[in-house]
C-alpha positions in Angstrom: 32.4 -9.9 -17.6 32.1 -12.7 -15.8 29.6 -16.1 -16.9 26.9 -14.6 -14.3 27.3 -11.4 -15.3 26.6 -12.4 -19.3 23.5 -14.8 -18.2 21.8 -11.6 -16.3 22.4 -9.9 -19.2 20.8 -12.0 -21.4 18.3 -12.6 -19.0 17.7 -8.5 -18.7 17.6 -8.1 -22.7 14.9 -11.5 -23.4 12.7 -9.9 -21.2 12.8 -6.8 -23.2 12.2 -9.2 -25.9 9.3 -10.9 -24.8 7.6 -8.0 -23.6 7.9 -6.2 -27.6 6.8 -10.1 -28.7 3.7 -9.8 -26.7 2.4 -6.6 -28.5 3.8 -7.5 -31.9 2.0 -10.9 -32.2 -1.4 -8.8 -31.3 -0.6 -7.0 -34.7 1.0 -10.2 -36.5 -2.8 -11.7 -35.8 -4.0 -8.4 -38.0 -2.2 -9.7 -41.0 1.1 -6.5 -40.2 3.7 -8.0 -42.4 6.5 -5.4 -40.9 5.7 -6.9 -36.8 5.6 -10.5 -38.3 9.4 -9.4 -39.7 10.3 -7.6 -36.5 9.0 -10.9 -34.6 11.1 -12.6 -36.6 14.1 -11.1 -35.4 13.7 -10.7 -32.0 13.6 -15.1 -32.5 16.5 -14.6 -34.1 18.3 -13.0 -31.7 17.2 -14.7 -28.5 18.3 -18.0 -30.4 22.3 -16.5 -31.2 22.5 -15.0 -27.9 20.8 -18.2 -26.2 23.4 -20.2 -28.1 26.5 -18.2 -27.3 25.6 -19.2 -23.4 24.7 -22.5 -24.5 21.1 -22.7 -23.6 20.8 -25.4 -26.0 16.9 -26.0 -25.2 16.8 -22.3 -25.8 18.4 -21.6 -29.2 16.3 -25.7 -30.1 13.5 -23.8 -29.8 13.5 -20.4 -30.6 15.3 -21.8 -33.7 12.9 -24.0 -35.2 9.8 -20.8 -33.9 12.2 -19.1 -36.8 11.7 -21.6 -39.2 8.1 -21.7 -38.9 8.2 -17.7 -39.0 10.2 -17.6 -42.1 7.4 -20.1 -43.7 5.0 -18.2 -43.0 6.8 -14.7 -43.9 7.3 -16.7 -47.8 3.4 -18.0 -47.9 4.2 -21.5 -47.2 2.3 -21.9 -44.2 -0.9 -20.2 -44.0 -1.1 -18.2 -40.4 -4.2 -19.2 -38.6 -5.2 -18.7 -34.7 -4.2 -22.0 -33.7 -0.5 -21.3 -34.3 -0.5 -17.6 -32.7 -1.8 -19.4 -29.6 1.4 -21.4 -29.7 3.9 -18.5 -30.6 1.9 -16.5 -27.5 2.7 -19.8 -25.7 6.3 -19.4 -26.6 6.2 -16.3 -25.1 4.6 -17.3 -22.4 7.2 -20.9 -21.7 10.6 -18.7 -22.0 9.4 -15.9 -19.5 9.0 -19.3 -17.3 12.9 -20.5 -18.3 13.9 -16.4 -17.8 13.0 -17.3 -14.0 14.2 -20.0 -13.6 17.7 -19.2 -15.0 17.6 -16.4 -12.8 16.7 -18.5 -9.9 18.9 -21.5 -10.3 21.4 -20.0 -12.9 20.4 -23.4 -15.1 17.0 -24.8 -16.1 15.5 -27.1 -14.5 14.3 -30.4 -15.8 10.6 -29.5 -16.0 11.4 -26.7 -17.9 13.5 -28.2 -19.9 10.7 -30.8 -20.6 8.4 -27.9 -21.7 10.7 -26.5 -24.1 11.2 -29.8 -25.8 7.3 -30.6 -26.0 6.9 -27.2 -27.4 10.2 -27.7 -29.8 8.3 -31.1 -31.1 5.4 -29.5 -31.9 6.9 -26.3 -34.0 9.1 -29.5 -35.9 5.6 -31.2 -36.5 4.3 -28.0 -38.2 7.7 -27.8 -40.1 6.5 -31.8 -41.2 3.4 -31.1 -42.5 4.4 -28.3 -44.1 7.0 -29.9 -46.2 4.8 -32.7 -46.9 1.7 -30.7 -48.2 4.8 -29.4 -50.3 5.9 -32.2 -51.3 2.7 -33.8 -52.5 2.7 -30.5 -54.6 5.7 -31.2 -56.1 4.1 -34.8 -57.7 1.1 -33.7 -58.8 2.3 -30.6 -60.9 4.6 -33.5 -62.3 2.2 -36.0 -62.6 -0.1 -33.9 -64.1 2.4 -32.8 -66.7 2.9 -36.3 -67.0 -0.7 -36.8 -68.0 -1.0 -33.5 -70.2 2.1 -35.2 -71.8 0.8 -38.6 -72.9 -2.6 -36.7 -73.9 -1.3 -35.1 -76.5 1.3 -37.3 -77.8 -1.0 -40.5 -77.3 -1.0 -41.1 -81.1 3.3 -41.6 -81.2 2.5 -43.7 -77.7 0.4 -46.0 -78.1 2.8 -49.1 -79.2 3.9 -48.5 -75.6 3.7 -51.3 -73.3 2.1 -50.5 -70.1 1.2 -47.1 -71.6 -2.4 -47.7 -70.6 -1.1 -48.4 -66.7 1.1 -45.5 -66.4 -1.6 -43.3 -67.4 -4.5 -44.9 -64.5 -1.7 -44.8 -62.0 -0.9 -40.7 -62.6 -4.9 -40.5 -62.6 -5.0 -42.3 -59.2 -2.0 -40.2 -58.0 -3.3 -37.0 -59.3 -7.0 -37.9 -57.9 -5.6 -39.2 -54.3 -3.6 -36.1 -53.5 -6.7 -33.9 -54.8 -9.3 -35.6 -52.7 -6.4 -35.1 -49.5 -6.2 -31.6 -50.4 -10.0 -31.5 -50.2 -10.4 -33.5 -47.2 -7.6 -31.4 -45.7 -9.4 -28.3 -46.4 -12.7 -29.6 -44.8 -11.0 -30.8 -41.9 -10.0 -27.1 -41.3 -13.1 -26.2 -41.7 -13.9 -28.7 -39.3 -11.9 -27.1 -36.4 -13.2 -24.0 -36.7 -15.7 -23.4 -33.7 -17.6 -20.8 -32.8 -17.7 -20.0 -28.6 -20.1 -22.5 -27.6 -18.4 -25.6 -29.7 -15.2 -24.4 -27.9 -16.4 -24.2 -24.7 -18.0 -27.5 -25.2 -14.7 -29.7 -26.4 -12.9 -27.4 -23.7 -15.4 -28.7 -20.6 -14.5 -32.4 -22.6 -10.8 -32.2 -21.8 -11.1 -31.3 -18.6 -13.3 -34.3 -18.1 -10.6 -36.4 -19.1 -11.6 -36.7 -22.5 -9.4 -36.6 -26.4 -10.1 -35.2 -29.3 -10.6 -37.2 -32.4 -11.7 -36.0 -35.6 -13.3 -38.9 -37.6 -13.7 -38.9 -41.3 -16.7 -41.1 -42.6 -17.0 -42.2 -46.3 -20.6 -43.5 -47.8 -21.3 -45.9 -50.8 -25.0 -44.5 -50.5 -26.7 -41.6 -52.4 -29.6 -39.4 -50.9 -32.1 -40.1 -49.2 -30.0 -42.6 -47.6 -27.5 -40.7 -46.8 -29.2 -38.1 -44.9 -30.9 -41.0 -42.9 -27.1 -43.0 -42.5 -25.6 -39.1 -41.2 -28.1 -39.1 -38.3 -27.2 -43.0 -37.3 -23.8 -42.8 -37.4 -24.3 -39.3 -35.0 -26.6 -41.1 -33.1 -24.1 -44.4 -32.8 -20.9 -42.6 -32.2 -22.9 -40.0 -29.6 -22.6 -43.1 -27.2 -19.1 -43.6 -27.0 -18.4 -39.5 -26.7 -19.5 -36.1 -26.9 -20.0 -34.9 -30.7 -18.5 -31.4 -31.4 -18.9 -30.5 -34.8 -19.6 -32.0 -37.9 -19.6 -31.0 -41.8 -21.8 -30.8 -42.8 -23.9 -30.1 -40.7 -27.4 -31.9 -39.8 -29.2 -28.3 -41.5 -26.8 -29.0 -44.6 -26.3 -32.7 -45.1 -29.7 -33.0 -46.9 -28.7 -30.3 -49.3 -25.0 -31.9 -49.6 -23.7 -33.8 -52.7 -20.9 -35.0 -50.7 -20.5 -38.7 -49.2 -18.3 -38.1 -47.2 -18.9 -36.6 -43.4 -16.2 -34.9 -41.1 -17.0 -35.4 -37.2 -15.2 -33.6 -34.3 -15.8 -35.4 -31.4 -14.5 -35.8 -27.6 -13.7 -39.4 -26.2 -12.1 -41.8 -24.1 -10.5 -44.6 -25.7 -9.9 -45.1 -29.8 -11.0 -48.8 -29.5 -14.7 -48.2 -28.2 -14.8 -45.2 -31.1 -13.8 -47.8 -33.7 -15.9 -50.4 -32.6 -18.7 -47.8 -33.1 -17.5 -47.0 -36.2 -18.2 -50.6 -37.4 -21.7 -50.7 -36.3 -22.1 -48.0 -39.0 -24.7 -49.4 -42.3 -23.1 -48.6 -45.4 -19.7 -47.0 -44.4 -17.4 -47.4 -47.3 -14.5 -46.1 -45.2 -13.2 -44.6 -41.7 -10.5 -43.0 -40.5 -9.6 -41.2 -37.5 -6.9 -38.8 -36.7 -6.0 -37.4 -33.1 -6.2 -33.3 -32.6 -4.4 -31.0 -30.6 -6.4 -28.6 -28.1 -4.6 -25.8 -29.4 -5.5 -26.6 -33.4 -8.9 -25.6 -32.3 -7.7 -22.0 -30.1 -7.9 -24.1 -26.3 -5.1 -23.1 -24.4 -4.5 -23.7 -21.1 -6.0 -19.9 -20.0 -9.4 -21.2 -22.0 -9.2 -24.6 -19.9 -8.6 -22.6 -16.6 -11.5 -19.8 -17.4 -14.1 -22.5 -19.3 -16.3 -22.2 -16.5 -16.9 -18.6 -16.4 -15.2 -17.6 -13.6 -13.5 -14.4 -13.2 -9.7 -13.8 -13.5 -8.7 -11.3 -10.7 -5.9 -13.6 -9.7 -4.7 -14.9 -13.1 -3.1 -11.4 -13.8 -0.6 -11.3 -16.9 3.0 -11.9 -15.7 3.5 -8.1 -15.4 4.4 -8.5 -11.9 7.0 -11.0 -12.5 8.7 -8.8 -15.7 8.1 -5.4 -13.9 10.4 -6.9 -11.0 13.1 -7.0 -13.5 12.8 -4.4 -15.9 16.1 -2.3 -15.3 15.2 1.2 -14.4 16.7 3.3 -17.4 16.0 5.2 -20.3 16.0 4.6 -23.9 16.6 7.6 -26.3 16.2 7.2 -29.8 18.6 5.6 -31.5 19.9 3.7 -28.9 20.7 0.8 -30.6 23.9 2.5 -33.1 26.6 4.0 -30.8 29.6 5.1 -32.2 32.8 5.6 -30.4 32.3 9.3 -30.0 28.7 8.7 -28.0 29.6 9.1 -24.3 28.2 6.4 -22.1 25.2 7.7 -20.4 23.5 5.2 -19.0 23.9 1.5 -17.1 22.4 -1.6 -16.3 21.1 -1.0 -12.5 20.1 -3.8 -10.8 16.6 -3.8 -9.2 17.9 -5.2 -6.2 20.3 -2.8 -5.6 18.2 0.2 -6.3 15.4 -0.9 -3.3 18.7 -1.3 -1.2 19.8 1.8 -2.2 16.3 3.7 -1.7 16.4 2.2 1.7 19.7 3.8 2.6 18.2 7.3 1.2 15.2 6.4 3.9 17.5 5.8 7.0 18.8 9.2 6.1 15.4 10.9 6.1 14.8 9.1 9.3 17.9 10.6 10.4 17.1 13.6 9.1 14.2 14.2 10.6 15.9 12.7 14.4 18.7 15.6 13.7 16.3 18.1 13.2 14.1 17.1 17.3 17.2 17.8 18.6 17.5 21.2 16.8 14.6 22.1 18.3 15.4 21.2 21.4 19.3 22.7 21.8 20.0 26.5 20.1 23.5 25.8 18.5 24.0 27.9 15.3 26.5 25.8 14.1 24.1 22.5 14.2 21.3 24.6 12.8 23.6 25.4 9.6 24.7 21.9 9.3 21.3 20.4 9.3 20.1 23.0 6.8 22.7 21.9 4.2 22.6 17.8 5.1 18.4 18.5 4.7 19.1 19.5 1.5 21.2 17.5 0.1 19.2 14.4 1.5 16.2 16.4 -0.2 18.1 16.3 -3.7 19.3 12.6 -3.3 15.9 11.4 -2.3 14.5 13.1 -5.5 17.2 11.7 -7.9 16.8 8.0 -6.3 12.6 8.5 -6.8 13.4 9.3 -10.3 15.2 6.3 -10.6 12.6 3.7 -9.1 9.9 5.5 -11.6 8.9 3.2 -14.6 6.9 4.5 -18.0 3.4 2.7 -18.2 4.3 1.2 -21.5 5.5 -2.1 -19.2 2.1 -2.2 -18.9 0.7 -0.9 -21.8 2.5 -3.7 -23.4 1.0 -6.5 -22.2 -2.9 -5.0 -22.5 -3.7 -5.7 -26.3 -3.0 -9.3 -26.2 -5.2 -9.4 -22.8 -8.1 -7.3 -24.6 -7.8 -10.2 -27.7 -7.6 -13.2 -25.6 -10.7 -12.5 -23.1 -12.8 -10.7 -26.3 -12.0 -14.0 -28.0 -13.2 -15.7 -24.8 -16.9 -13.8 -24.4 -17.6 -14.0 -27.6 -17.0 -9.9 -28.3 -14.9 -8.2 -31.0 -13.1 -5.0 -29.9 -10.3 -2.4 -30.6 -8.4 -1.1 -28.0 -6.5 2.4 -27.5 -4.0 3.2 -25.7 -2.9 7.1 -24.3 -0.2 8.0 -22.0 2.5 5.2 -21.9 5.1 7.5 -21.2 3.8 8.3 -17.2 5.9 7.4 -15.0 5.2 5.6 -11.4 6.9 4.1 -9.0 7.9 0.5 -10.0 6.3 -1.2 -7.0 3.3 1.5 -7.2 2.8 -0.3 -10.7 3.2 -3.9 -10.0 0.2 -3.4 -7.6 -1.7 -1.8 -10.1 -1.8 -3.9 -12.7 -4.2 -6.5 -11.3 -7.0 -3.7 -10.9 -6.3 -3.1 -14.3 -6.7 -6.4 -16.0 -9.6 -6.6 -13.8 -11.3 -3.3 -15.2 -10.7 -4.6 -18.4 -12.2 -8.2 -18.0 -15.1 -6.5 -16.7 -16.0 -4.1 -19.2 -15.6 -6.7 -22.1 -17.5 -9.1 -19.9 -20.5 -7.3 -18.7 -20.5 -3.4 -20.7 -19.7 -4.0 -24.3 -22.3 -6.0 -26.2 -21.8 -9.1 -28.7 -21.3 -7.8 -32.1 -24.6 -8.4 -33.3 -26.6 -6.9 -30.6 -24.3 -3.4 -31.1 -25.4 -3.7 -34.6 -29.3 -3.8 -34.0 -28.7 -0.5 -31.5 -27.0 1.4 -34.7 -23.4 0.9 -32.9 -20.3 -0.2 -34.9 -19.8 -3.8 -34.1 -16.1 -3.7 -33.2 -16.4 -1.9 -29.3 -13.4 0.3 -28.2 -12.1 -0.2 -24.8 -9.9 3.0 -24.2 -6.8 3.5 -21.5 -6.0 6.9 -21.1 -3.1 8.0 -18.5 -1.9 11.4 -17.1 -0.4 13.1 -14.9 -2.1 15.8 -12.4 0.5 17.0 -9.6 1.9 14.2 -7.4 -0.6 11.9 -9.0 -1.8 9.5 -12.0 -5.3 9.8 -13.1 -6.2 6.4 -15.3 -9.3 6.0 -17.1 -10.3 2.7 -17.7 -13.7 2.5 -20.4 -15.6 1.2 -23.1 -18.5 2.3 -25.1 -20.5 -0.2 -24.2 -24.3 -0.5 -22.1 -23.4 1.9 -19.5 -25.0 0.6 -15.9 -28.6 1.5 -14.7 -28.2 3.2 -12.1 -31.8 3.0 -10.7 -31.0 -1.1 -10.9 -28.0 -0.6 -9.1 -29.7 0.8 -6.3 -32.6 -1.8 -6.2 -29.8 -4.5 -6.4 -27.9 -3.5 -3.5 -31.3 -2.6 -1.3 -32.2 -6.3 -2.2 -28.6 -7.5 -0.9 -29.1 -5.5 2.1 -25.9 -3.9 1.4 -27.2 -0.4 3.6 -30.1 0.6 4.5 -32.3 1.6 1.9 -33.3 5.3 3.2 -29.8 6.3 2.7 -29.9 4.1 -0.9 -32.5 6.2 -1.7 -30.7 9.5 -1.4 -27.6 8.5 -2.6 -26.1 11.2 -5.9 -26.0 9.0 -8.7 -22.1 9.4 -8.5 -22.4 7.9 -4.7 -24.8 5.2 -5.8 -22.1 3.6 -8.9 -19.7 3.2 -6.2 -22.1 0.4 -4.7 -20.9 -1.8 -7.6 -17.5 -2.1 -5.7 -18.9 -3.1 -2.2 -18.1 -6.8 -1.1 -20.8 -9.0 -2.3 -22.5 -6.9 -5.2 -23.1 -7.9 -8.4 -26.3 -7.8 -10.4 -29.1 -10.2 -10.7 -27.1 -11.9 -13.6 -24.0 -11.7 -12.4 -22.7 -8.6 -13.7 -20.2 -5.9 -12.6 -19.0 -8.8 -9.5 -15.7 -8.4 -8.1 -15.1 -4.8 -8.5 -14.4 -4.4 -4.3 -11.0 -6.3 -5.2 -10.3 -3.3 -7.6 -11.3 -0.6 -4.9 -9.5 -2.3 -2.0 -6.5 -2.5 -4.0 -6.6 1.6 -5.4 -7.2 2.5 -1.9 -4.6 0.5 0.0 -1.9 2.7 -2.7 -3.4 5.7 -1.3 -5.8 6.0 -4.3 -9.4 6.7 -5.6 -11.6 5.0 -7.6 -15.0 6.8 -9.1 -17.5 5.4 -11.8 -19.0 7.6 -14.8 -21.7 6.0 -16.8 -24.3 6.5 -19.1 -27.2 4.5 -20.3 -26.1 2.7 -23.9 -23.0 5.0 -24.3 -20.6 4.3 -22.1 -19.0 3.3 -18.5 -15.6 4.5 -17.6 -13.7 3.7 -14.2 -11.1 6.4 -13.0 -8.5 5.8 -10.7 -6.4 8.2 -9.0 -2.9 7.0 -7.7 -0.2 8.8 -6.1 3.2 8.5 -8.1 4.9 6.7 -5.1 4.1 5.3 -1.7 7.8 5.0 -0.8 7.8 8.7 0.5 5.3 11.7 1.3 5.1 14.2 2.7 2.6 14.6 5.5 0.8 16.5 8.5 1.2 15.5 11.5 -1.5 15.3 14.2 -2.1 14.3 18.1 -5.1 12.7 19.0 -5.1 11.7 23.2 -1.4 10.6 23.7 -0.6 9.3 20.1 0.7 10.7 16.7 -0.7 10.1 13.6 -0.2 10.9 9.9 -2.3 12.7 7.2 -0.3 12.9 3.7 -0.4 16.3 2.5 -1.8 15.5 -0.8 -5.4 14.8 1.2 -5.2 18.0 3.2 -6.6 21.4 2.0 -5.8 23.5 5.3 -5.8 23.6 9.2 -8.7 25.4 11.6 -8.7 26.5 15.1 -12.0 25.7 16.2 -14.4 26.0 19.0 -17.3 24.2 19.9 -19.5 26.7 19.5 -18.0 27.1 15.5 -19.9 23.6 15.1 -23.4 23.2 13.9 -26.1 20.4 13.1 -27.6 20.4 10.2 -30.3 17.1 9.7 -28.9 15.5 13.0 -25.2 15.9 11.7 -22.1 18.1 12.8 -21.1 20.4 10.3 -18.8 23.5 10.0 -18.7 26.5 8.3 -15.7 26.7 5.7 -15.0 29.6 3.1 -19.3 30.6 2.7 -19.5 26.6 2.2 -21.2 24.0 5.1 -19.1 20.9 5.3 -19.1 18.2 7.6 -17.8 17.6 10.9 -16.2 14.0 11.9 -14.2 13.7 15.3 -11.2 11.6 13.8 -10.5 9.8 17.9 -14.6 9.0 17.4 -14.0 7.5 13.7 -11.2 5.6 14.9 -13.0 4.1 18.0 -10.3 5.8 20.6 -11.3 7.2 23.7 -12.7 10.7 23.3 -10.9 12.6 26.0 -11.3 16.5 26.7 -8.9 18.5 25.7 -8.3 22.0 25.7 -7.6 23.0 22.4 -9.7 22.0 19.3 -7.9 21.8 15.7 -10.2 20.9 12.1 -8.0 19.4 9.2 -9.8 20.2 6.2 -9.3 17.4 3.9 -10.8 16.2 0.3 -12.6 13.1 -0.2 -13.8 12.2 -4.0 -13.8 15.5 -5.1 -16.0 16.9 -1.8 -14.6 18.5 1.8 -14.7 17.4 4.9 -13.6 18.7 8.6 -11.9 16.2 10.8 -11.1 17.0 14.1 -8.2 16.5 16.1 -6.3 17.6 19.1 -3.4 19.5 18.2 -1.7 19.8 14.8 1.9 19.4 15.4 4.3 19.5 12.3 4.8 18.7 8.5 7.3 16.6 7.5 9.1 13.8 4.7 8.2 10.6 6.0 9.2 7.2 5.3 6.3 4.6 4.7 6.6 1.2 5.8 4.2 -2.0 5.4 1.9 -2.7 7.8 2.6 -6.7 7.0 -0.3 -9.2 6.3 -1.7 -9.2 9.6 -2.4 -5.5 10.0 -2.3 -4.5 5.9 -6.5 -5.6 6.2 -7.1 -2.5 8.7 -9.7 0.1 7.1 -8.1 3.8 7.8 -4.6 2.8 7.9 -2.0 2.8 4.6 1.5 2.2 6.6 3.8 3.5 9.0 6.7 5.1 9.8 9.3 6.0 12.4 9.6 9.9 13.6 12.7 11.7 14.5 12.3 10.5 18.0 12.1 6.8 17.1 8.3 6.7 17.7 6.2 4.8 15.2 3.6 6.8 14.0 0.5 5.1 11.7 -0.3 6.9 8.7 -4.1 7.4 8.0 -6.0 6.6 4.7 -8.4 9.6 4.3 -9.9 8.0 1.0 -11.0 4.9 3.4 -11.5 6.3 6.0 -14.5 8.1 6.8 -17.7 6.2 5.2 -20.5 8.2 3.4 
């Protein structure tokens, strides 16, 4: 292999890595001592195989991330959620380096720079560590030291300096207890609920550091309480105030004379210079903290305002690109030299290539089989037959190949759910069926924003803070469940949570208050028909709620999908969303309407009807038709699409399903069925309602392909 060759392979395998990292540190959080060991060594070997390439900013940093692991796998460092924010962060930082390397074949400077930053902080863990270990170390010694000369004092006492050796293992012994204390205050200290958090979060964006100050008093109550309140009030005009311990409930109560302050400022002078304004201060001191000791990362600094994150999708995307399309089998990892080789690195680049070769040969196909028609020559009639079918088979295996098993997804869900439970203040368990369903890889890399949306939604607006699930008899931790499966050509995902459920009387008033429709047809909306308002452009209730959902629908739709709500009232909402398995190829009816050809895929269509215009009815000031002892309505598809409605003499009805219900659509002539190739529409037409794609017929005519789901409006 050549040096290219062994950097996409280590590329190909990382990824792997990070993606198991991302769901293992979700259980190393729980306290699993088997994923904390497993974490440890996939570190171990992304730092050997980063090495072996010389990726020396790499293997720096994943090997001191090992370090820290194996500190906290032996007890010695205490696991808290300030440093699983920075191993997510790791994550996060070598997914960035993965792309670059990939890009550039090197790493560029700036990531280079982020590694180091990173590295230094992991070595300043490893520091503190050793020193709390340290100052261990003395004081068992001093303190056997002290036990010592207790009991021999009698024997000692002739001793010179005996009396100083013992007041300087006091003072040593009493120094590293009252650090210890302080120490274990302080972490008290940066331990915020949501609204302190958002608080010193809005502070750093302002431009502001974070100090935490520790004040010492020669004063006993009542003057302490009164000294507390002006040293808050003193220091409040130099910064924002945080935290303090204790607080201004507890400090009358509190023996202590010392005070702990977390506060947000601008410059260590002015604080200091406050600081001396203080009556009765015995001591300061000050010590700088890190955003991350106190659970900000830069998500919670991007999201501190509230807003929604439809566009700051987990890098699935980015890793789906590259995940190689093959299958593992347990076991995998042990071969022996009787296994047989049965499977290889594909590279996703060559795949679409390939897949697009496979579609020229449909297109081919399908040109081969107009002239057919046209010309009666046995022998050309055989030959098609067979090329058709083995086009047929090698369009099947090649679709096989592009398919990828949710768990790419699935992987990347549970630290999501904890990050934005964390966030909104919500505690929540989440379940996962159906990783093994297979889709199309590009089929999924669209899908995954509406997912991450659905999710940010329901723990957002549906599930309730734990303390308000408690007073309606619910367990406080919610459950957010994703369930996948597989019905026919298509994937059926439920997205829920057994949260509020959504009013769907308010839901109605809402949108007739938006002046989203008009509210006689509102008003006689199916409860089903009326949830779907949540996903119209510019909904959201009066407080906000349920917004941004018609980014989720536009984006099911546009893959050829559906999207339906279920709800109910304190129990639970639940989105479902039907995809096809791919949109590279379908099979589909074609139709004539005026001079132009158009395309229905087959999955939408029930049958095809002959009709008159005397088979047509109104019922309520609407066309409808009778199908099968059932009345159905009637659309002219030319009139829907705003063409020209020109006689003709022949009348056809396409029965098709729409959200579970049937609908006639009229067209001019049904002409064929046939495997066609779908092609984007590009940005400037992908925005059209009705319209999924194109493609090219046998007869090198383009031919738009029509989105019944989007189509026709209730």
């Amino acid at each position: 292999m050549t040096g290219k060759e062994y950097l996409q392979l280590f590329i190909d395998e990382t990824r792997e890595y990070l993606l198991t990292l991302n769901e293992l540190l979700v259980k190393v959080r729980e306290g699993d001592e088997n994923s904390l060991k497993e974490v440890l060594r996939l570190i171990h070997s992304i730092k050997g195989n980063a090495a072996m390439l010389e990726l020396n900013a790499i293997s720096t940093l994943a090997h001191k991330v090992e370090d820290v692991l194996i500190m906290i796998r032996d007890g010695r460092i205490r696991l808290n959620n300030a440093l699983i924010s920075k191993l997510f962060r790791i994550v996060d930082l070598l997914s960035e380096a993965l792309d670059a390397l990939e890009k550039n074949g090197r790493l560029n400077e700036e990531i280079e720079k982020k590694l180091r930053d990173v590295t230094s902080q992991f070595e300043k863990v490893l520091s503190n560590s050793n020193k709390r270990k340290l100052e261990e170390e003395i004081s068992s010694r001093a303190e056997e030291a002290l036990e010592f000369i207790k009991q021999h004092k009698g024997r000692l006492d002739d001793l010179p300096g005996l009396d100083k050796v013992t007041e300087e293992l006091t003072s040593t012994i009493s120094k590293i207890t009252e650090a210890r204390d302080t120490e274990s205050i302080g972490d008290e200290l940066l331990k915020l609920g949501d609204e302190e958090r958002r608080k010193a979060a809005l502070a750093i964006k302002r431009g502001l550091h974070l100090y935490k100050i520790i004040l010492k008093f020669n004063v006993e109550q009542p003057l302490m309480t009164l000294r507390y309140f002006i040293a808050l009030s003193k220091l409040g005009e130099v910064g924002d105030i945080i935290k303090s311990v204790p607080s201004g409930d507890e400090i009358s109560k509190s023996k202590s004379k010392e005070v702990k302050i977390l506060m947000a400022i601008k410059k260590l002078a002015e604080l200091e210079d406050k600081v001396k304004e203080i009556p009765d201060l015995e001591s300061y001191n000050t010590l700088r903290v890190n955003p991350e000791d106190i659970g900000i990362t830069e998500d919670v600094l991007k999201n501190v305002k509230g807003e929604g994150t439809d566009d700051k999708v987990m890098a699935i995307e980015r890793i789906l690109r590259e995940v190689e399309e093959r299958r593992e089998t347990e076991g995998s990892n042990s071969y022996s030299a009787s296994h047989k080789m049965e499977e290889v690195r594909v590279n996703v680049k060559s795949l679409d290539k390939l897949f697009n070769l496979v579609g020229e040969l449909v297109l081919i196909k399908s040109r081969l089989s107009a002239v057919a028609a046209r010309h009666d020559i046995p022998i050309l009639k055989e030959v098609l037959a067979t090329f058709s079918r083995l086009v047929s088979e090698l369009q099947d295996e090649v679709m096989r190949m592009r398919l990828v098993p949710l768990q790419y997804l699935f992987k990347m869900i549970p630290r999501y759910v904890s990050e934005t439970a964390s966030k909104y203040g919500k505690e929540v368990d989440i379940l996962l069926e159906g990783e093994e369903i297979t889709l199309d890889r590009k089929v999924l890399e669209e899908l995954s924003r509406p997912i991450f949306t659905l999710i940010e939604v329901l723990i957002r607006d549906d599930i309730e803070k734990p303390e308000e699930r408690v007073k309606k008899g619910k367990d406080k931790i919610a459950t957010l469940h994703i369930k996948a499966s597989r019905e026919g050509n298509y994937v059926i995902i439920s997205v829920g949570s057994d949260g509020r459920g959504i009013d769907v009387d308010e839901v109605k008033k809402r949108a007739i208050e938006l002046g989203l429709m008009p509210a006689s047809v509102i008003e006689k909306m199916s409860n089903e028909e009326a949830l779907l308002l949540v996903t119209m452009p510019g909904f959201s209730l009066k407080n906000g709620e349920f917004s941004g959902l018609d980014a989720v629908k536009k984006c099911v739709e546009s893959l050829g999908g559906s999207l339906e709500i279920y709800t109910v009232l304190d129990a639970e909402t639940k989105f479902l969303l039907k995809i096809p398995v791919s949109m590279a190829t379908l099979r589909a009816l074609l139709i004539r309407l005026n001079d132009e050809v158009y395309a229905i895929p087959m999955s939408s269509v029930i049958t095809t009807l002959k009709v008159n215009e005397e088979d047509l009815e109104y019922l309520g000031g609407y066309r409808v038709i009778k199908y099968q002892n059932q009345v159905i309505p009637f659309h002219n598809l030319k009139e829907v699409l705003g063409m020209p409605n020109e006689k003709c003499e022949r009348n056809y009805a396409v029965i098709v399903e729409k959200r579970g219900k049937l609908l006639a659509l009229g067209v001019d002539e049904i002409l064929d069925q046939d495997d066609i190739v779908v092609k984007p529409l590009g940005k400037i037409l992908s925005g059209i309602r009705g319209i999924s794609g194109a493609t090219v017929l046998g007869g090198g005519k383009v031919c738009l392909i029509l989105d019944i789901q989007s189509l026709v409006v209730n």
